[in-house]
Structures are given as structure tokens and as C-alpha cells.
N, C-alpha and C positions, 0 to 999 in steps of 0.2 A: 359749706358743710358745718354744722353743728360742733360745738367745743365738746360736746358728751361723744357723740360721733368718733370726732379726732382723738379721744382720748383712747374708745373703747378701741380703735384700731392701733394704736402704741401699745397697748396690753397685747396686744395678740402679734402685734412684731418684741415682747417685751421689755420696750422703750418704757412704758407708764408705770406705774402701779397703782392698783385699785385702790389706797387712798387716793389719788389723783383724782377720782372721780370726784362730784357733789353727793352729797350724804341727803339725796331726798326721797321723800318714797311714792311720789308722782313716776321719777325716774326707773325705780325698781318697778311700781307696776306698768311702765310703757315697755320694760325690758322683758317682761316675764310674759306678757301680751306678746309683743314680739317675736319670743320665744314659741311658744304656744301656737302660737297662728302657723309658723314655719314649720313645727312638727306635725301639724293638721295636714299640711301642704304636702311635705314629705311623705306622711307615713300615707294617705292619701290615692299615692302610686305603688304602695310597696305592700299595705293591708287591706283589705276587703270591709271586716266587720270591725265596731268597737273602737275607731279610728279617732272621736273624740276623748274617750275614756282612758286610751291608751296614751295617748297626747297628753295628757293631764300626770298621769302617773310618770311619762319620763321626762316633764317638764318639775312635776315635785318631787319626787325623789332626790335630784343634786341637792335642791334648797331645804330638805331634810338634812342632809347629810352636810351641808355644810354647818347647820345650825346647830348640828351635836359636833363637830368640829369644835366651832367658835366656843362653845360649853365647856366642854373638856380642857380646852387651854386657855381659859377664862378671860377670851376676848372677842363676849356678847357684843360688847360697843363696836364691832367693825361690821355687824352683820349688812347691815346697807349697802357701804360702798361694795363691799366681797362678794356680795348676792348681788348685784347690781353689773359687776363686772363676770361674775360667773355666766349671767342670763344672758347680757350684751353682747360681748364674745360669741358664744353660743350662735345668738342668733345669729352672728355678721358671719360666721364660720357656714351654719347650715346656709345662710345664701350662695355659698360656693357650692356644696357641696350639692342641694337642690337639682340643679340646671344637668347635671352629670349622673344623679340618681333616674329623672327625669328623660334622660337620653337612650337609657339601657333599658329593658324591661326587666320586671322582678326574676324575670327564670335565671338570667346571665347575671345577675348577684349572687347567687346560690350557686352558681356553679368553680368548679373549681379554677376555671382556665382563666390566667391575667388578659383582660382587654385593656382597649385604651380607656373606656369608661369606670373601669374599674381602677385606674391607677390615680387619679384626681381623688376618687372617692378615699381612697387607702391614705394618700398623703394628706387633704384633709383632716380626717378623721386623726391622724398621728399628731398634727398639729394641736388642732384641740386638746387629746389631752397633753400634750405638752404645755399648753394655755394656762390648763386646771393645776396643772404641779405649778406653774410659776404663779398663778393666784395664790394657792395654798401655801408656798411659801412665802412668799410676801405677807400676806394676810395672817399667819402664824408664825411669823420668824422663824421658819425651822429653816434647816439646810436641804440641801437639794434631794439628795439620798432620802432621807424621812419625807419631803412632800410627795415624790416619787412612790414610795411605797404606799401612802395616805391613798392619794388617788389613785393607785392598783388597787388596791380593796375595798376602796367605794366602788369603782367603774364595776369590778366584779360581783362584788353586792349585787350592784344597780341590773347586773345586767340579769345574775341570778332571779331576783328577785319579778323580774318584766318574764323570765321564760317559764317562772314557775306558775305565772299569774296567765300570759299570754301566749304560752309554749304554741298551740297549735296556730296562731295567727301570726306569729315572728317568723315562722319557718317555713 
């Protein structure tokens, strides 16, 4: 297994930190590619139309947001490893969750009742952003409380932002 591999999975049990990565940007676009393709895949079974477009949008939006991040606490120079490890993550995350999106049909997503397919999906998903707060603090020196609330109103941005754009194909 690949040292970038092994690393991006110690961030996501958070043994690593996204310095730990290599600061390259071959890396960050094989990560963002990666990313990308996985929500092509996902969103694939779950959306009908616009499935490239929409991929794109909630593949850039994190790397916006973390980019005014890094700005705001004036630590431009970490943007690589941090994006790098946000995308990585990401992707290694959506491989889990894939297989178990992929298992259910989109109706029994929407609906309110817990299956088994639905509980993988739910724990994933919690994990991830548990991921993103431990990047964000790391990558920002804040404390856990402030990455914590960071990544609540990005995620809620983000996600504002996809249903005001994609309202009738999300739902």
C-alpha cells in the first residue's frame, strides 16, 4: 500500500495529521480526481439528471471553503497538504459508504424508517465529518469546540447551497 495511502488512512483513524502528507499538487489532483469520480459513482444511483455538474459542485465547494478558511487565519501555505487530506479522506470515506448507498435503492434513503443499509451509511457519514473537524483543527490550530462549529457551517453552507441549486434532484 502506498505511504500517501497509509497516511490518508491514519487521518481518518486520527493517528496522522495532514502535514504528514507530501505537499505535492500531482497528489492533490489524483486526490480531487478521486474524489470526483467517487461522487460521479455515488451520485449516479441516487440522481437522475446533472450528475456530472452536481459532482463537480460538491467536489468544489469543501476546496472553497477551505481556501477561505486558510485566508481568514492566514495559513495560505497549508493549503496542499489540508486539501489534499480533505479530498483523500473523502474519497477513502465515500468507498465505504458507496457499496451500502449502492445496496439500498434511493426510495428507502428518503424514507424515515432505520434499515441495516441505512446505518453504515449514517455512521460513515458521522465519521467524515468528524474527519473534517479534526483536519480543520489541525490545519488551523484551533481547539476542538471552534473546528467543530467551523465545520457545522460549512457542511450547512454546503449543503444549503447544493439544495438551493439542485433542490429538485437531491430530494
Amino acid at each position: 500500500m502506498p505511504k500517501t495511502v497509509q497516511t490518508l488512512i491514519q487521518i481518518c483513524l486520527f493517528k496522522a495529521k495532514p502535514q504528514d502528507l507530501e505537499a505535492s499538487v500531482n497528489l492533490l489532483i489524483l486526490a480531487v480526481a478521486a474524489t470526483l469520480g467517487l461522487f460521479i459513482i455515488r451520485n449516479n444511483h441516487l440522481i437522475e439528471d446533472d450528475i456530472l455538474f452536481i459532482s463537480l459542485v460538491q467536489v468544489g465547494l469543501p476546496g472553497l471553503g477551505l481556501k477561505l478558511l486558510l485566508v481568514l487565519f492566514s495559513k495560505p501555505e497549508r493549503w496542499l497538504q489540508s486539501a489534499t487530506a480533505l479530498y483523500g479522506c473523502s474519497a477513502l470515506l465515500l468507498l465505504i459508504i458507496i457499496p451500502f448507498i449502492m445496496m439500498s435503492d434511493g426510495s428507502e434513503l428518503s424514507q424515515s424508517n432505520l434499515s441495516l443499509t441505512k446505518i453504515p451509511i449514517i455512521v460513515s457519514s458521522l465519521w467524515h465529518f468528524m474527519v473534517i473537524i479534526f483536519i480543520f483543527r489541525e490545519t488551523l490550530e484551533i481547539g476542538l469546540v471552534r473546528a467543530f462549529f467551523i465545520a457545522l457551517v460549512l457542511e450547512l453552507s454546503f449543503a444549503t447551497i447544493l439544495l438551493k441549486l439542485f433542490g429538485d434532484q437531491l430530494l
